[in-house]
N, C-alpha and C positions, 0 to 999 in steps of 0.2 A: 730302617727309616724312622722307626717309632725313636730310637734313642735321640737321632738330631733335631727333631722339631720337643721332644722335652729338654733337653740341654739347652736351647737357646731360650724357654721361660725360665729355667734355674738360672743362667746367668745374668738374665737380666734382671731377675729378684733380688741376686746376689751384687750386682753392683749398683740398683735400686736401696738395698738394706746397707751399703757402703756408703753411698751418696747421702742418706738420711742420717747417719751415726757421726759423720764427719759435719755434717751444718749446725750448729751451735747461734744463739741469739749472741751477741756480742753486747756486754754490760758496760756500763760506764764506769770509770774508776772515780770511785767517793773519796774526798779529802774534804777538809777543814783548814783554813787555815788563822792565824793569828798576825798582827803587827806591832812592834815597838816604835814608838812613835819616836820622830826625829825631835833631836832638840835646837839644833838651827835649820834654816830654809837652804843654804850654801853647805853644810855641811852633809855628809853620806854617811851618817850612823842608823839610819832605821833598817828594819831585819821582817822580813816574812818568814813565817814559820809554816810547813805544812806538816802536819801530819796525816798519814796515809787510814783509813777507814776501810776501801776495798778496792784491792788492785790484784792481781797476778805481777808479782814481783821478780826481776826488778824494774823500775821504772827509767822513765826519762821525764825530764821537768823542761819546759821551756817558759825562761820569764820575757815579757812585749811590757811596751811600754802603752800599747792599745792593743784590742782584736788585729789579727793578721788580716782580715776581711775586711778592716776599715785602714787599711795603711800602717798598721804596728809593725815596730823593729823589733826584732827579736837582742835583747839585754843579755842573754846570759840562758846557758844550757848545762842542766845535769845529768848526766849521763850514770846507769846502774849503782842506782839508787836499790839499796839490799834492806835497807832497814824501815820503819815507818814512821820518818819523822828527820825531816832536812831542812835548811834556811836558806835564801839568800840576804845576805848580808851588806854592806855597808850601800846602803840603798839612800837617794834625796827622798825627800817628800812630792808625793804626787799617786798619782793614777797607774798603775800595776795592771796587767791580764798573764794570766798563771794558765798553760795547758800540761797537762798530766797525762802519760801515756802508758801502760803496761806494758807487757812482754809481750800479751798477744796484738798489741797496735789498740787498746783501746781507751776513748782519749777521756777525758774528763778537765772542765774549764772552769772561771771563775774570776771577777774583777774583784781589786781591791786597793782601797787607798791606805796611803800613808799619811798621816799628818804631821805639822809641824805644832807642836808642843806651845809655842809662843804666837800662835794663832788663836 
């Protein structure tokens, strides 16, 4: 009898000490990012550059053309992203929202304009 009533505080320690090694704070992924400015308003030559800072790689990038929480379309998706440092490209001028995702789902966000050059 003494062995079943200590077996069942060991295991419960044991998936107590399971449960805690497995919970992890979840970080935001850091980037940066850069823009080449457009040289006409009709034309799609400007380029967002991000370079990655701190992610668990690889990533996924998703470009809006606003927050998703305010009505934003999602523009364009990158999918396994290996390296630290990707663009989208042939972009109009205007208003950008950039989310950024790691391996383990952890998001990291960030608006940014493009301008037009002859503004």
């Amino acid at each position: 009898m003494f062995r079943k009533w200590h077996n069942i505080p060991l295991c419960f320690l044991v998936l107590a000490g399971f449960c805690l090694s497995t919970t992890a704070k979840a970080q935001e992924v850091e980037f940066k990012l850069m823009t080449t400015l457009s040289d006409n308003l009709s034309e799609s030559n400007g380029c967002i550059t991000v370079s990655l800072i701190r992610a668990n790689l690889p990533c996924t990038a998703y470009l809006y053309d606003k927050a998703p929480w305010k009505g934003g379309i999602q523009l364009r998706k990158t999918e396994n992203i290996q390296a630290g440092e990707f663009a989208f490209e042939r972009l109009t001028p205007g208003d950008y929202y950039i989310i950024v995702e790691d391996r383990d789902r952890n998001p990291g966000a960030a608006t940014i304009r493009i301008d037009n050059l002859r503004e």
